[in-house]
N, C-alpha and C positions, 0 to 999 in steps of 0.2 A: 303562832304555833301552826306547825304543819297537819295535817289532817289524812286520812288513808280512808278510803270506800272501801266497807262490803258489803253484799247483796244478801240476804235474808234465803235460801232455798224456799222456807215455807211461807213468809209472806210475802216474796219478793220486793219489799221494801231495803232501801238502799241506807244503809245506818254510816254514820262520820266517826272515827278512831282516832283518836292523836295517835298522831307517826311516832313509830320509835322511833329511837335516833339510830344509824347507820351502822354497821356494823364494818369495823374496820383491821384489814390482816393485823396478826400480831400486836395488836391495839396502837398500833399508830397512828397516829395527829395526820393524816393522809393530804399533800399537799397537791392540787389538780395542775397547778400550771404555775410557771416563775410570775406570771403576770400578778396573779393574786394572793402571790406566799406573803403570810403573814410574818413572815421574818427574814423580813429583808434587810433590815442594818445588821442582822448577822451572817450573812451569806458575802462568799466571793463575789458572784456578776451580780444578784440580786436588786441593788441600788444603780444598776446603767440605765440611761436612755431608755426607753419605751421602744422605739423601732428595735435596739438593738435587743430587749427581752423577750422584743416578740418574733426576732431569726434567733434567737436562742430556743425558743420554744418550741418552733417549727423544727425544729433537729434534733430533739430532746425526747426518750422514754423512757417514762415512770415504771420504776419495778420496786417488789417487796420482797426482803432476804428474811430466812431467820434468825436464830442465833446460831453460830461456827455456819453457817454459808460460807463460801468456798465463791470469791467475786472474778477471782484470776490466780493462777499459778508461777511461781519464779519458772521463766525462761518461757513461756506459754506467746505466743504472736500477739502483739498490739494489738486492741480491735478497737480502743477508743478511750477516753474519761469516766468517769464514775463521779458525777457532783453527788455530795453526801447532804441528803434534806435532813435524814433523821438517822443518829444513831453513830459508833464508833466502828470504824476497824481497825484491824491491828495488821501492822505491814512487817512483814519478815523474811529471812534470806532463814536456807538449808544447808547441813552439811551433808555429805555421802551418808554417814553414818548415823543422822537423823538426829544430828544435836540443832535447835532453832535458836536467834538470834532477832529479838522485837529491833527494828529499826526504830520503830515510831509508830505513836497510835496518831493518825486521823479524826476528826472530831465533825460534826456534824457541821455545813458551808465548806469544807473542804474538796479540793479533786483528789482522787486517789485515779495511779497508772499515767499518771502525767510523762514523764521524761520518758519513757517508751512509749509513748503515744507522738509525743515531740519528735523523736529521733528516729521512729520507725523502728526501734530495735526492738528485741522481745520484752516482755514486763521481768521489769529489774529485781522484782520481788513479789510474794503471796501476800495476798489480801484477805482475811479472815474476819467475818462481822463477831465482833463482842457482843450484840445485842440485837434486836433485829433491827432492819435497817429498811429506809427509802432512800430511792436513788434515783437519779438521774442519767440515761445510759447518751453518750453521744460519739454515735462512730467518727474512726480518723479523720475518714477523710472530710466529711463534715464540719467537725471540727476545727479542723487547716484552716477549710477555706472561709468558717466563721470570722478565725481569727487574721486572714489576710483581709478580711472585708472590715472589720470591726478593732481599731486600734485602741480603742479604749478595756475589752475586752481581752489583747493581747499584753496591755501593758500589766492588769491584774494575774495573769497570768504569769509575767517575768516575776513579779512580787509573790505569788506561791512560790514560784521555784529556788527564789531568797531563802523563803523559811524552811522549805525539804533543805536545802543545804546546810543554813544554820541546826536544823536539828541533824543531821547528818554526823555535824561536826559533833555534835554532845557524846555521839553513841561514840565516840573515837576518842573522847574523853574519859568516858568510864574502862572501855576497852585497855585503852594504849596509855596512859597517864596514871593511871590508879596499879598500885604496886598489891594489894590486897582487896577481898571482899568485902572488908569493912569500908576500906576508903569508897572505892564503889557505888555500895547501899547509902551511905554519907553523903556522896555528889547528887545521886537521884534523888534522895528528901531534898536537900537545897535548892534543886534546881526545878522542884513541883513550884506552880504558879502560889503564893500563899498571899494568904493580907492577916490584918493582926487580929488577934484572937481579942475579944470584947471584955473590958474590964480586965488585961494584963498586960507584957507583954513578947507573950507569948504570940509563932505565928500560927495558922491554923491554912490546912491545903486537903484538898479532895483525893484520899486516896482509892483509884478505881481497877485498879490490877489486882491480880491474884497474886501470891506468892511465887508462886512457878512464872507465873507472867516478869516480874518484876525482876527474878532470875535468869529469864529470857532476854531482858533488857539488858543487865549488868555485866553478864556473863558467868551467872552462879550457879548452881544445883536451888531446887527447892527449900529443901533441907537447911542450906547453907544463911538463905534469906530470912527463914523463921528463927532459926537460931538468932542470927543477930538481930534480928527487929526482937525478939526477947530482952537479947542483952541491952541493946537502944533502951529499950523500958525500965529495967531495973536500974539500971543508971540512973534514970531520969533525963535521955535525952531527949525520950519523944513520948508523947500519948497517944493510944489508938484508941477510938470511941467509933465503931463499926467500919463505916467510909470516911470517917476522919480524924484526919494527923494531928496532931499538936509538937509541934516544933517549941520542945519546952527549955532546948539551952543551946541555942544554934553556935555560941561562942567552942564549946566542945567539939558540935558537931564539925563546925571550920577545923578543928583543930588534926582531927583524923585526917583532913586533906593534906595539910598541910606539915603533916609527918611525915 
């Protein structure tokens, strides 16, 4: 145990205190350096080489967001990556007329501003902390010339850009394929990450958006999304138990799709 000195004013005697423990922004698990993240098999570079964590490091600024932090704006100048240590963003495009549009949330080991950091073009979309957040800040140009020195690095890098595309495609699925808001709300349950629910089988998935959130996703009003996660319920095609789903007759829910 750590220990903390104070001096006595009146006897001048020196007395020993166990140290609190640290106090940390927004109570985040505060990570010093990639060198000694304790969660490395869950992170992008995290698990590279040693030389190359430590020119990652060397280029790399820890910062603390809080919650609706504002990381970068659609159409705002490149200025670098954003590695996600702790905490979700929510990545979205605007209209003129202020209707928004979730691309994709970001999840903690993630880059966020990737493909305008790539291309030099402006950031292709807003980035918004759901929660608060640590981050990893690393300018362009730094960056570039990490990943022209470090191919190991660069090739993790083409493999995020896989999965911004594959999730790309989903949002052009709910979008452009889905003839109603039900089919919609339908593909986004199915397509949450689930595993089987204990003693049924039923599947069960983490739901972490808000309603309006999930609306933002689909392309629905509020409104529209609570209504039918109602109807989902009475039905009996799904269960909500706080932040989670129960996926209680996925054969139905298929079936909305594919009407």
């Amino acid at each position: 145990m750590a220990y903390r000195v104070l001096v006595s004013r009146k006897t001048k005697r020196r007395i020993m205190l166990p140290d609190e423990p640290m106090k940390t922004p927004y109570g985040l698990q505060v990570i010093e350096s990639c060198l000694t993240c304790p969660l490395v098999k869950d992170r992008v570079f995290c698990d590279l080489p040693q030389p190359v964590l430590a020119a990652l490091d060397a280029i790399s600024s820890a910062a603390t967001y809080p919650k609706d932090a504002i990381l970068f704006v659609e159409g705002q100048e490149s200025r670098g990556v954003f590695v996600l240590c702790h905490g979700r963003v929510k990545l979205s495009t605007n209209s003129a007329d202020g209707k928004s549009i979730i691309v994709r949330i970001a999840d903690a080991g993630e880059l966020v501003g990737l493909p305008g950091t790539l291309s030099g073009k402006p950031y292709e979309l807003t980035a918004e902390a759901l929660e608060p957040l640590q981050v990893n800040f690393i300018p362009r140009d730094a960056f570039m010339r990490f990943l022209r020195e470090h191919a190991e690095a660069a090739l993790r890098v083409a493999e995020v850009l896989g999965k911004i595309y594959y999730a790309t495609l989903l949002e052009v699925r709910y979008l452009g394929f889905s003839s109603s808001s039900a089919e919609k709300l339908a593909r986004f349950l199915l397509d949450l990450p689930a595993t089987p629910a204990p003693h049924n089988e039923h599947l069960r998935a983490t739901l972490t958006l808000t309603h309006k959130e999930i609306g933002e996703t689909i392309g629905a009003s509020r409104e529209t999304v609570t209504r039918l996660l109602g109807h989902f319920k009475s039905e009996r095609l799904i269960e909500v138990r706080g932040s989670t789903l129960i996926i209680a007759n996925k054969p139905e829910l298929e079936k909305l799709i594919a009407s």
